[in-house]
C-alpha positions as CSV (number, residue, x, y, z in Angstrom):
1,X,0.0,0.0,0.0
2,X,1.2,3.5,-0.6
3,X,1.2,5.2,2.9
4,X,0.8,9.1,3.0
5,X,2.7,11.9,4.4
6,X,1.0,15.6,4.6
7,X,2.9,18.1,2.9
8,X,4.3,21.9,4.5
9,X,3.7,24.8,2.2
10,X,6.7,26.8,3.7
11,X,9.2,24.7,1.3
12,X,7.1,25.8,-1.5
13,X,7.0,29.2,-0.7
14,X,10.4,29.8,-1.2
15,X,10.6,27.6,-4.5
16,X,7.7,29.9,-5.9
17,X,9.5,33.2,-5.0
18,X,12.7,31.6,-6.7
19,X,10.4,30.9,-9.6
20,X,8.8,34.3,-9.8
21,X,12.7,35.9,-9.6
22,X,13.5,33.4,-12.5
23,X,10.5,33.8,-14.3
24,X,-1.9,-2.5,-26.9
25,X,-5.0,-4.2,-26.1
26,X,-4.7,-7.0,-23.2
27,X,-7.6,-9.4,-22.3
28,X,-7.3,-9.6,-18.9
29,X,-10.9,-10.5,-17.7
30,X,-13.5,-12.5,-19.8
31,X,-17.5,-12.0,-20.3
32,X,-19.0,-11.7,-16.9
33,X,-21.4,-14.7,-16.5
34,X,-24.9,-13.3,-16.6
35,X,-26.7,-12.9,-13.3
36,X,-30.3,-14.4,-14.3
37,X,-32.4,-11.2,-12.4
38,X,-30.5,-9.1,-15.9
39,X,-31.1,-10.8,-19.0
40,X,-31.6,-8.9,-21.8
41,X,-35.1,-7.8,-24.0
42,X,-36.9,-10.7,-26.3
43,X,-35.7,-9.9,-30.0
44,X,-37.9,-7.3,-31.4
45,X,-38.3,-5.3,-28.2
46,X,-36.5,-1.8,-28.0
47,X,-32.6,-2.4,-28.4
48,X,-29.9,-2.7,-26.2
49,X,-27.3,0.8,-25.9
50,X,-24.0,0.3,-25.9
51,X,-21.8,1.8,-23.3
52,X,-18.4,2.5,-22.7
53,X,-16.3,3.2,-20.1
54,X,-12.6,4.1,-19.5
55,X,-11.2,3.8,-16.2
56,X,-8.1,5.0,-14.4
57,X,-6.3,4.7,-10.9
58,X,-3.3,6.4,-8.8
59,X,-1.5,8.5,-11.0
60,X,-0.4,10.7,-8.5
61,X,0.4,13.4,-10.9
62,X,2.9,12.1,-13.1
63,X,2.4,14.0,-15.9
64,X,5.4,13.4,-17.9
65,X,6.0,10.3,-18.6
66,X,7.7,7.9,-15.4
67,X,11.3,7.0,-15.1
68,X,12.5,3.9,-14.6
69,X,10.5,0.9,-13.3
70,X,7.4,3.0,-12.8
71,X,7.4,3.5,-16.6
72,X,7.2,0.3,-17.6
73,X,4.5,-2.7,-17.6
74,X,4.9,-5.7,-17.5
75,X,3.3,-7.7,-20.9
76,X,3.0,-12.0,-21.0
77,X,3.2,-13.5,-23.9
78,X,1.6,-16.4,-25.6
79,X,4.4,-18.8,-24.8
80,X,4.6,-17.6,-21.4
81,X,7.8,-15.4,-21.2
82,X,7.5,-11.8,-20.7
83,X,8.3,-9.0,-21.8
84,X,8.3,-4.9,-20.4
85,X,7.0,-2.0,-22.6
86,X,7.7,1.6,-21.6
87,X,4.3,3.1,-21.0
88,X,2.8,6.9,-19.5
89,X,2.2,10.2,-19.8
90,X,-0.1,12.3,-19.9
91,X,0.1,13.1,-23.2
92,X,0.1,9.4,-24.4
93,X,-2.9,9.0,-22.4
94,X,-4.7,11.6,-23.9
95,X,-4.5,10.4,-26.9
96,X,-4.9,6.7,-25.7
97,X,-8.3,7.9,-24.2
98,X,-8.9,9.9,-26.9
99,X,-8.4,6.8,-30.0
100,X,-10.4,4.4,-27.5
101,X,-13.5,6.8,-27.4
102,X,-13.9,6.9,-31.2
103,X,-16.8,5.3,-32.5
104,X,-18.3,4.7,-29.0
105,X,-21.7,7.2,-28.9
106,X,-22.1,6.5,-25.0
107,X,-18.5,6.9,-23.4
108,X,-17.8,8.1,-20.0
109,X,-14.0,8.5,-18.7
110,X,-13.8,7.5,-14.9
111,X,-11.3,7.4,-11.9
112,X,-10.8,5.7,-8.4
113,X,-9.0,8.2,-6.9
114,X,-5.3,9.4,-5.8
115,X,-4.9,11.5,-9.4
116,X,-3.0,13.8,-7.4
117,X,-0.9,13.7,-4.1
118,X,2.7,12.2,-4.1
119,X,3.0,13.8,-7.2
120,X,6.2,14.6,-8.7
121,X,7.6,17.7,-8.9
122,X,5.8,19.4,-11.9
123,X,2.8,18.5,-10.5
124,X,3.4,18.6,-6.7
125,X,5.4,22.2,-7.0
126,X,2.3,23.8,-7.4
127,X,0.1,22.0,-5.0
128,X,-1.2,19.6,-7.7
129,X,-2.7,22.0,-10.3
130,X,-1.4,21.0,-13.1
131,X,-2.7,17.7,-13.0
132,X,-6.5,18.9,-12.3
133,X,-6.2,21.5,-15.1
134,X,-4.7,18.3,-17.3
135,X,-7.7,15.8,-16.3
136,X,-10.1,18.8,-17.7
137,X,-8.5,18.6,-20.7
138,X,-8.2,15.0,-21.2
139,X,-11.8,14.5,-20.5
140,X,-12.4,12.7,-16.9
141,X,-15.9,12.7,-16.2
142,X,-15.7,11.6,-12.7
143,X,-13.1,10.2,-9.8
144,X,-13.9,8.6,-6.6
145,X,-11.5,10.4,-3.6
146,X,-8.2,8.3,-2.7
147,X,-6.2,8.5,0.6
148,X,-3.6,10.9,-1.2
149,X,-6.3,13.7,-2.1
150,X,-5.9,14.3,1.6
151,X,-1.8,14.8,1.6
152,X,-3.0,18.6,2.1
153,X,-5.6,18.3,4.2
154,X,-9.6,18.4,3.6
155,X,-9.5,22.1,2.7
156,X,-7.1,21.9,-0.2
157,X,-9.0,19.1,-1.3
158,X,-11.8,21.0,-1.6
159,X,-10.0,23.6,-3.6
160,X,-8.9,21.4,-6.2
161,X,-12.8,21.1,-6.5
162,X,-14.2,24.4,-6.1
163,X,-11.1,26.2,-7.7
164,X,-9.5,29.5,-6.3
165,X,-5.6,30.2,-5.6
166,X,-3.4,28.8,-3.2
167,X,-4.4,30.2,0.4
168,X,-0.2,30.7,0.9
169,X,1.2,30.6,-2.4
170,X,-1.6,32.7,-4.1
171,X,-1.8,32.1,-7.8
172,X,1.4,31.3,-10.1
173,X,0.5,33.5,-12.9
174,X,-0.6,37.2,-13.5
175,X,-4.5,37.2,-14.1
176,X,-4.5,33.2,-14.5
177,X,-6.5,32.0,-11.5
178,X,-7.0,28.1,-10.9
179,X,-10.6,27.0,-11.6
180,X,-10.8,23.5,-10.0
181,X,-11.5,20.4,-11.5
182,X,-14.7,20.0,-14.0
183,X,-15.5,16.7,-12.7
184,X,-17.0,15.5,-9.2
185,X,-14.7,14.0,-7.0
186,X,-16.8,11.9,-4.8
187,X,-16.2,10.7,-0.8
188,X,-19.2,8.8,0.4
189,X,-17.4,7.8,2.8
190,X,-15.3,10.5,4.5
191,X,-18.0,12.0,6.9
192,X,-17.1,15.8,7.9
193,X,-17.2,16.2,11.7
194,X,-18.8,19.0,11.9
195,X,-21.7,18.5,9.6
196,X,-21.9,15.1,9.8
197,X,-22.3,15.0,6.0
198,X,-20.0,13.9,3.4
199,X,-17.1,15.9,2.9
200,X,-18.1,16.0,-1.3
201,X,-20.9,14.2,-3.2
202,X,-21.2,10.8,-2.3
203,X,-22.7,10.0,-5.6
204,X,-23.3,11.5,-8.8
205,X,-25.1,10.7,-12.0
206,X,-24.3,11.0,-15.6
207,X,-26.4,10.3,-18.2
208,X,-25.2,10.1,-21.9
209,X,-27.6,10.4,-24.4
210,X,-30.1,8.7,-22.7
211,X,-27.9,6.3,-20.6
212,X,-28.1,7.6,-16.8
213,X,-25.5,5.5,-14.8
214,X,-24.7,6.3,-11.3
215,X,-21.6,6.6,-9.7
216,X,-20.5,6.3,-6.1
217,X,-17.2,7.1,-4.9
218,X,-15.5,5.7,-1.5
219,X,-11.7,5.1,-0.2
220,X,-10.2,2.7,2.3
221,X,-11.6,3.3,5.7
222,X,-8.1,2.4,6.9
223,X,-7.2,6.1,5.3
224,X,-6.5,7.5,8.6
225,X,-4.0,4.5,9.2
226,X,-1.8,5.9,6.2
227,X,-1.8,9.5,6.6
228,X,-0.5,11.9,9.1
229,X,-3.2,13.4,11.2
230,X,-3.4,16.9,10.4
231,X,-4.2,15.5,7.0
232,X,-7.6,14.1,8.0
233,X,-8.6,16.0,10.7
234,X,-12.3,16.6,11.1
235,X,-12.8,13.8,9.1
236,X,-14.2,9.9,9.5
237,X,-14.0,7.2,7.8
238,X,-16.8,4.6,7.1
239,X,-17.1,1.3,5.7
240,X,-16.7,0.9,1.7
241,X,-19.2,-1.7,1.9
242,X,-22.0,-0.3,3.9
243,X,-21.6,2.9,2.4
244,X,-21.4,1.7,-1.3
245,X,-25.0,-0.2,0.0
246,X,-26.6,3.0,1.6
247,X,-26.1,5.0,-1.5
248,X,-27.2,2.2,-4.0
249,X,-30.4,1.9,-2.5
250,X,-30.9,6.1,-2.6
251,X,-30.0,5.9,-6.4
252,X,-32.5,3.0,-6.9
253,X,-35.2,5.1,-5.3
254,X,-34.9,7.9,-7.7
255,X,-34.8,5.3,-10.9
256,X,-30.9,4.9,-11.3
257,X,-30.3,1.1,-11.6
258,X,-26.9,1.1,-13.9
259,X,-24.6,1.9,-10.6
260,X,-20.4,1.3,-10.9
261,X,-18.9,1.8,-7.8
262,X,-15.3,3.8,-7.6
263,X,-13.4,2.5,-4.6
264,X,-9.9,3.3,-3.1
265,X,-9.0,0.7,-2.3
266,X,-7.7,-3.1,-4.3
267,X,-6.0,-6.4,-4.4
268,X,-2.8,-8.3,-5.4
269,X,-3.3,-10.2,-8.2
270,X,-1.4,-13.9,-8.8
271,X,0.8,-12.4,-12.0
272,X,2.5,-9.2,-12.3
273,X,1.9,-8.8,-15.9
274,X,-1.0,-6.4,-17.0
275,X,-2.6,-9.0,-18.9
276,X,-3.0,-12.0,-17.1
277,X,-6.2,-13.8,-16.4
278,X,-6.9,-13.8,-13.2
279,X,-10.2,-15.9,-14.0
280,X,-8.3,-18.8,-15.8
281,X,-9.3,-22.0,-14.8
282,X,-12.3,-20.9,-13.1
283,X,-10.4,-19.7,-10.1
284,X,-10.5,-15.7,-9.7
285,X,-6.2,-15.5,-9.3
286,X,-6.9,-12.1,-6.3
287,X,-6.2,-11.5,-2.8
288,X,-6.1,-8.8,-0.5
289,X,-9.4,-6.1,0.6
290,X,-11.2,-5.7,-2.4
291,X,-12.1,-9.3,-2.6
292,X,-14.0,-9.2,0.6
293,X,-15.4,-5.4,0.1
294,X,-16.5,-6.5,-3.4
295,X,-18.5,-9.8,-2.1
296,X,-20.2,-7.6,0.7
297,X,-21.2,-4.7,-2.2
298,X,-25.2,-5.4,-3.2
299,X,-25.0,-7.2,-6.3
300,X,-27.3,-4.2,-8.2
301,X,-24.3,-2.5,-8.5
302,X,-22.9,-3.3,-12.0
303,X,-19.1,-3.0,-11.5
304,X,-16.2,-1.9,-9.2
305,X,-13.3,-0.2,-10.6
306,X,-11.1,0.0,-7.7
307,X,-7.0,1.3,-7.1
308,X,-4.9,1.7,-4.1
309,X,-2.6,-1.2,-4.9
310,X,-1.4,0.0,-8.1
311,X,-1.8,-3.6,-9.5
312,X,-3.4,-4.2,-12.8
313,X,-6.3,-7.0,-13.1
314,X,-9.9,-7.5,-14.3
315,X,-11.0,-10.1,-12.3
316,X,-14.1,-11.3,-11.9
317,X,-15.3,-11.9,-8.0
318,X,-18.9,-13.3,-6.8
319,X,-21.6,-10.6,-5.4
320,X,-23.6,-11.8,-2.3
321,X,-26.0,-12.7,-4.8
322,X,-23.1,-15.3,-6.1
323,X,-23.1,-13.8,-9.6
324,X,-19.7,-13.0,-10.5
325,X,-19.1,-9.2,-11.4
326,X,-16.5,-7.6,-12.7
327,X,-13.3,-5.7,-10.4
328,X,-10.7,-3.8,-12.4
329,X,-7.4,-2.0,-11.9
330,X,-5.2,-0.1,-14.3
331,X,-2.2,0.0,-12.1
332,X,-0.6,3.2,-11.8
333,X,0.8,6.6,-12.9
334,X,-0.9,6.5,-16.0
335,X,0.4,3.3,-17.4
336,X,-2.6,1.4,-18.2
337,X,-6.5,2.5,-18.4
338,X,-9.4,0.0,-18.2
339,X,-12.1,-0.6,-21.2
340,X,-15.3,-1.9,-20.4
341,X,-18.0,-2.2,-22.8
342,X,-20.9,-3.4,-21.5
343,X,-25.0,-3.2,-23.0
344,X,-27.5,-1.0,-21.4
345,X,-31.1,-1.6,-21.2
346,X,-33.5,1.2,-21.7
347,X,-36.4,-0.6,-20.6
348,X,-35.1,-1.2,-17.2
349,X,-32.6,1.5,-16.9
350,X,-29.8,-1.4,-16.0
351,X,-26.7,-2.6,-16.9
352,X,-27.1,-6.0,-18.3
353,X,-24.8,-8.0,-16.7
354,X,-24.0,-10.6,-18.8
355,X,-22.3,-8.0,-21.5
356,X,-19.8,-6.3,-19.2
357,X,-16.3,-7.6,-20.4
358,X,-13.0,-5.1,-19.6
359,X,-9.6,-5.2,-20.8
360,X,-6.6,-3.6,-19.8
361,X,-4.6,-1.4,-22.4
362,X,-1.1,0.4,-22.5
363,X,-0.7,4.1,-22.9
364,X,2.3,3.1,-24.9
365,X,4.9,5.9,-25.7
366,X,5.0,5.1,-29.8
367,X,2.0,7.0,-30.8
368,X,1.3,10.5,-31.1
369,X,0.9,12.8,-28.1
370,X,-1.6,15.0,-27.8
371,X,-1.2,18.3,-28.6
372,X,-2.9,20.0,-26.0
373,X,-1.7,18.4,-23.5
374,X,2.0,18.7,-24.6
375,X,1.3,22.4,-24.4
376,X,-0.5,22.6,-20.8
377,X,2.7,20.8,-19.8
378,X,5.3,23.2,-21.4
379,X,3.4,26.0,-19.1
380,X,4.1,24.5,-15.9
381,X,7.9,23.4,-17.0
382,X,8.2,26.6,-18.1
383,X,7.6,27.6,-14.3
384,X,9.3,24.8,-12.7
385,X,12.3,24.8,-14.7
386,X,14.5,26.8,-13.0
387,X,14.2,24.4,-9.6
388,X,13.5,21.5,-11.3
389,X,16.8,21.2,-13.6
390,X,19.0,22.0,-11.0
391,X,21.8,18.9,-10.5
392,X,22.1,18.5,-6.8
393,X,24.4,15.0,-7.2
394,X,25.8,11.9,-9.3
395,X,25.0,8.6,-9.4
396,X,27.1,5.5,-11.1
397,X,23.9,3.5,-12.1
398,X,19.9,3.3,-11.4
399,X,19.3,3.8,-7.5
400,X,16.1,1.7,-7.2
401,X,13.6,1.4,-4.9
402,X,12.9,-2.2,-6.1
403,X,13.6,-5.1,-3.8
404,X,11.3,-7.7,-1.5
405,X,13.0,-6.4,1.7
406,X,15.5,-3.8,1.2
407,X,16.4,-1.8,-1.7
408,X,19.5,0.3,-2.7
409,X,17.8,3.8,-3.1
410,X,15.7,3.1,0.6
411,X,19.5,2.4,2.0
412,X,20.7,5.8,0.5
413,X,17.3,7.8,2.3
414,X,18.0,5.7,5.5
415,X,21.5,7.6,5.3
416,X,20.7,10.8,4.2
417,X,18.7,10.9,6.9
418,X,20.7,9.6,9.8
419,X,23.7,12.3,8.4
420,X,21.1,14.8,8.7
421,X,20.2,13.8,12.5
422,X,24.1,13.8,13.8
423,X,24.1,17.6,12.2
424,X,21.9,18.4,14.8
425,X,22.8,16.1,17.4
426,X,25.9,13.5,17.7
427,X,24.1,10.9,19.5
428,X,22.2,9.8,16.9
429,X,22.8,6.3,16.2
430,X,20.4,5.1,13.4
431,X,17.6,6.3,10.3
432,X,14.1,4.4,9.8
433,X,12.0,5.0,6.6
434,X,9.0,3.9,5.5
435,X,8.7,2.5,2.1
436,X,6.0,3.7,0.2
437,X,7.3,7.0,1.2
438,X,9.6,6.3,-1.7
439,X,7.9,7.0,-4.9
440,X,10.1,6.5,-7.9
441,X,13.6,5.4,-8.8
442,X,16.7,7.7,-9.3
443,X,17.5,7.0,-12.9
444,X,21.0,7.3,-14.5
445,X,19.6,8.0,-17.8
446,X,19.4,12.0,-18.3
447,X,15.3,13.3,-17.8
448,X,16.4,16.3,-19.6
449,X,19.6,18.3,-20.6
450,X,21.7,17.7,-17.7
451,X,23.5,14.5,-18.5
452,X,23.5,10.9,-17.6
453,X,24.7,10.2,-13.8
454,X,23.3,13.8,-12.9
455,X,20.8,13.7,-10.2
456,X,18.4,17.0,-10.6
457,X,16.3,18.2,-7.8
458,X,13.0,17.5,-9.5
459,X,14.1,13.9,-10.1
460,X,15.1,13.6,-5.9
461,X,11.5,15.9,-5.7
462,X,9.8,12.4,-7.6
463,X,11.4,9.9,-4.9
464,X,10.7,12.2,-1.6
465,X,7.6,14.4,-2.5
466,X,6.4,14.9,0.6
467,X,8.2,17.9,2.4
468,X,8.1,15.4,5.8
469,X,10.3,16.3,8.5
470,X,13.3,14.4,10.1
471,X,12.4,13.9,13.3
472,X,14.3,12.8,16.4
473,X,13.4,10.6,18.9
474,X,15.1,8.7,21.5
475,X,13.9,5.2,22.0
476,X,14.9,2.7,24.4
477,X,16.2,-0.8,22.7
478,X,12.8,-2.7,24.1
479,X,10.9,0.2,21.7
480,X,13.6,-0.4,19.0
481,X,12.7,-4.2,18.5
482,X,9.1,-3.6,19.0
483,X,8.9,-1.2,16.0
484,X,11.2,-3.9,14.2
485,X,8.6,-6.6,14.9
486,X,6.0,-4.5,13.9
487,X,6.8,-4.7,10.3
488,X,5.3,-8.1,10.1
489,X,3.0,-7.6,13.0
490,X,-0.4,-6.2,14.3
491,X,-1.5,-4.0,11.3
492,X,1.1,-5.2,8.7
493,X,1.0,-8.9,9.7
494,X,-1.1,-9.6,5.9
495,X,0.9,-7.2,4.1
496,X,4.1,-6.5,5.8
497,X,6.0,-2.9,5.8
498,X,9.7,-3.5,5.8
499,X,11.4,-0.1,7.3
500,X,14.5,0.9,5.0
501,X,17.6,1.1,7.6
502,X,20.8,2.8,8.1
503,X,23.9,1.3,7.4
504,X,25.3,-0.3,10.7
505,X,21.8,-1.4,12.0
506,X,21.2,-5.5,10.9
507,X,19.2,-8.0,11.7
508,X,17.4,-11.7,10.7
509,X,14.0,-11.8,9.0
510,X,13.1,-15.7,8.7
511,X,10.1,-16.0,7.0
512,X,9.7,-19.7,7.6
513,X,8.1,-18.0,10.9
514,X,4.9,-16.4,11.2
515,X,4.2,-12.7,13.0
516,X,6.2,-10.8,14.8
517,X,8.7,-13.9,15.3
518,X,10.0,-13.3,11.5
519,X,12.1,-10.7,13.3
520,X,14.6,-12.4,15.1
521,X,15.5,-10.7,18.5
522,X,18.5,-11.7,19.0
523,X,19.9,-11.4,15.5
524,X,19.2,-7.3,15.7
525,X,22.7,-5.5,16.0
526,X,23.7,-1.7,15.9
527,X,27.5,-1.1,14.6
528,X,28.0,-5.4,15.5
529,X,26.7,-4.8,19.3
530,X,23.2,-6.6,20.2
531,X,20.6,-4.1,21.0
532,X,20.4,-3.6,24.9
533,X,16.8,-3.3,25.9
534,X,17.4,-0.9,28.5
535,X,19.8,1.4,26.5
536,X,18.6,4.5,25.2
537,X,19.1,5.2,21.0
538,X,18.6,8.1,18.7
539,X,16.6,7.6,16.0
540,X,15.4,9.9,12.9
541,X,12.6,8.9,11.0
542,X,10.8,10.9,9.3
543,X,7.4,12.8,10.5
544,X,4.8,10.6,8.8
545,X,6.5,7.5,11.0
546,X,6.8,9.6,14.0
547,X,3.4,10.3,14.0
548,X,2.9,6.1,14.2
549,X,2.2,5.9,10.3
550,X,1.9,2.4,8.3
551,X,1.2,0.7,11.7
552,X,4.4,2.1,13.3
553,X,2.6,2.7,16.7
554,X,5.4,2.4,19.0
555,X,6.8,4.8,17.5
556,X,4.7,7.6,18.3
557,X,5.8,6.5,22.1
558,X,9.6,7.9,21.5
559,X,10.6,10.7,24.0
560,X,12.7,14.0,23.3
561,X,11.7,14.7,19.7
562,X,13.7,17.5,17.5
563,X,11.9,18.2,14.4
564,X,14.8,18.7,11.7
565,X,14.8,19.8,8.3
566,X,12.5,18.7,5.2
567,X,13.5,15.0,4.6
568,X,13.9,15.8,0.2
569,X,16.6,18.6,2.0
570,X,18.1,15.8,4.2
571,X,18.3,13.9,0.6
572,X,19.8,16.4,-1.8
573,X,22.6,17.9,1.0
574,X,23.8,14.3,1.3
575,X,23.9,13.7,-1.9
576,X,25.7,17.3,-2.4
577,X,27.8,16.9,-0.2
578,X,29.2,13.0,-0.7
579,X,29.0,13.1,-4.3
580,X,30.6,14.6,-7.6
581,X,30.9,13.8,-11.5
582,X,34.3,11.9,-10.3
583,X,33.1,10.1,-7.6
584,X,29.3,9.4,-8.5
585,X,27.6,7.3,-5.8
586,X,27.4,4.1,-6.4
587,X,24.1,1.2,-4.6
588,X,24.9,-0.3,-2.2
589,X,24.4,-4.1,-2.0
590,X,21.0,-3.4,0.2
591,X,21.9,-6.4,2.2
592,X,21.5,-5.0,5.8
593,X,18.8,-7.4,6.2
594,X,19.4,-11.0,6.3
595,X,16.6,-13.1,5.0
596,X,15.9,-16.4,5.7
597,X,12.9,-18.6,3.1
């Protein structure tokens, strides 16, 4: 899962100012068996409508196209090897959108949720902007809300709705004032304290030329679980299931009965690739909480195009009627959208059933962009350039963030960090970070004019784009191995969170064990010592994780904190500062953890 961090507009303030001085088709799910209650009209009764609809899911702002890993898919191929195609953008997808909607006289373009939030830094610079003003353009009817929406809290959500400048950083352009997004973004499930009401519609419907389908839009309940506080205060979070029901059976009182569900929240399919069959030999090939949210949702909903995970599927999964019904992902960052054609039946106002089949397709870089698009984005890199493009240190290969346990690139953060912490004080012994706090890979290959090896500050803004604080705590070794344990424990026994570390701190993780005994006490060592449970230790991790983020509870419990500098700062100084075009920084082996299978 991709935990949250809110983000501090102060950083931003002072990049603005510095700106204003510088002026393929895959089948991956099959015809949905027909649920008996929706077969279609006797021949010679009025005719079935076709419908369309293109889905997306997390893409976080990336409007140019992703570096590295998180540019690629992953394809299989008819004799079972596999193969990875360079995919995003935002204006491939545009035009991917664009090419799928022709000939299609009832299309509707569709989201659920995180577009923005985590966002690199064309996007995230200014506050996520850019990416609204680009999902205008490319058409996006509707998005559900995801957990990222509130990075900035429910306020600046509800500006990239209504529209209006920034509340610190005003407006980035003479006489050119934000004007939100054209399309609901829908949380029927984030109740507003004080009103008790949803914070945005919880529903909406569209009709297209005589086609009225209804939408509701929910994210994991567990949001506050995977975002800092102050991003979600005043707000709660209710069941997907129960609230997908409640709002069903309002629609169906006013006559809507075609009803697609947008939910936050998805699985973890058998097969990495974005075309694999989930539903091959009549086994649905998906785990994790959209299986049992989807078999609780009332089966008159048609469809549920889900997210969260960034995994790609179109599976289908039994409603509690025991009809199976369709549950899609396009994975993330803009790599993939969802097609779903389905038949819609004017007599009853449904969705019949038995015609909903989906596909994923790439957004592959090889056709033509769309020209619109490419000029929205040479506005805003016109504006960011100046911060952007500046090289802030050099690397001898890819840093990735790729690995089961550990990876290079969560090493080098772990570091950074930790040499931030002894700058403000010398007893601090060891780094903790989270690792969806890590967002994208540091790429050798040049994103611009800068060179290969040259690390620029929007490429370290795309791995750490936060603006989270190093903070300080002091925990005694009995906290230290608890938080340890914890990655495989409690809230993150299912789907563990494995805490990038600082070089010196190792440790055992035998996964022939179950829970918190994966972590071996006694194989945890700072520096070669054994961790004393009585000593007192140092730690910097960074705010989210202070706060108890991703199910780091004990955490929160460390004494004497010292809130240091933004954690990309931490990044880019260390980098700065240990690094040149002679002597590039080279990964490290990432093997600080032991692993036994």
């Amino acid at each position: 899962m991709s935990p949250t961090h809110s983000r501090r507009p102060a950083p931003r303030r002072a990049l603005i100012a510095a700106l204003a001085a510088a002026a393929t088709l895959a089948t991956a799910g099959a015809l949905v068996a027909a649920n008996p209650a929706q077969a279609g009209p006797d021949a010679g009764s009025t005719p079935l409508k076709d419908l369309q609809l293109l889905a997306i899911n997390d893409f976080h702002g990336n409007l140019e196209p992703p570096a590295g890993s998180s540019g690629r898919v992953t394809e299989r191929q008819a004799d079972g090897t596999t193969k990875d195609i360079d995919a995003g953008g935002v204006e491939y997808l545009a035009s991917s959108l664009r090419t799928a909607r022709a000939g299609h006289d009832r299309s509707l373009t569709v989201a659920a949720g995180d577009i923005v939030g985590a966002s690199p830094l064309l996007s995230g610079l200014f506050h996520d902007e850019p990416t609204i003003e680009a999902m205008n353009k490319l058409g996006l009817d509707v998005t559900g809300v995801g957990n990222h929406e509130f990075d900035e809290g429910k306020d600046e959500l509800l500006r990239l709705q209504n529209g209006g400048c920034h509340p610190v950083d005003g407006c980035y352009a003479e006489g050119r004032k934000f004007k939100g997004a054209d399309y609901p973004i829908l949380s029927a499930n984030v109740i507003n304290d004080k009103t008790g009401k949803p914070l945005l519609k919880p529903y909406v419907v569209q009709n297209v030329k005589g086609a009225k389908v209804g939408f509701i839009g929910v994210t994991l309940k567990g949001t506050p679980d995977v975002v800092t506080a102050e991003g979600v205060k005043g707000l709660k979070f209710l069941d997907e299931a129960e609230t997908i029901n409640k709002y069903t059976k309002e629609l169906q009182q006013q006559g809507i009965h075609a009803i697609v569900a947008l939910v936050h929240e998805g699985g973890f399919p058998a097969s990495s690739a974005y075309n694999y069959d989930c539903d091959a030999g009549g086994s649905t090939g998906l785990s994790g909480p959209i299986v049992d949210i989807a078999k609780k949702v009332a089966p008159e909903v048609d469809a549920l195009v889900t997210g969260h995970t960034h995994n790609a599927y179109v599976c289908s999964i039994p409603d509690p009627a025991g009809h199976p019904r369709l549950v899609t992902s396009a994975a993330s960052y803009g790599r993939l959208f969802t097609e779903l054609n389905m038949k819609y039946d004017p007599r009853t106002d449904d969705i019949v059933r038995a015609t909903v089949k989906g596909s994923n397709r790439v957004v592959d870089r090889t056709q033509s962009k769309a020209a619109d698009l490419t000029q929205l984005l040479d506005y805003w890199q016109t504006l960011a350039a100046p911060v952007a493009n500046k090289p802030v240190g050099y690397i001898t290969k890819d840093i990735t963030r790729n690995g089961a346990v550990e990876s290079p690139l969560g090493d080098l953060i772990a570091d950074a960090q930790l040499a931030h912490a002894k700058s403000l004080d010398s007893r601090s012994v060891l780094a903790l970070m989270n690792p969806g706090g890590i967002r994208a890979d540091l790429v050798y290959a040049a994103s611009g004019k800068e060179g290969d090896g040259v690390v620029t500050y929007g490429e370290g803004f795309a791995v750490q784009p936060f603006s989270n604080t190093v903070n300080l705590k002091d925990l005694t070794g009995a906290q230290l191995i608890t938080v340890l344990k914890q990655q495989v424990s409690g809230s993150n026994a299912a789907a563990p969170k494995y805490l990038q570390i600082s070089d010196g701190l190792t440790y055992t993780l035998d996964l022939t064990k179950t829970g918190a005994d994966r972590v071996v006490t006694d194989s945890i060592r700072l520096n070669g010592k054994p961790i004393d449970p009585t000593a007192s230790y140092r730690v910097a991790m960074n705010s989210f994780l202070a706060g108890g983020g991703d199910g780091f509870t004990e955490l929160a419990n460390g004494t004497d904190q010292l809130v240091g500098s933004d954690d990309l700062a931490a990044l880019v100084d260390y980098l700065t500062a240990n690094t040149s075009a002679a002597a590039p920084y080279a990964p490290t082996a990432a093997d600080r953890v032991t692993v036994v299978k």
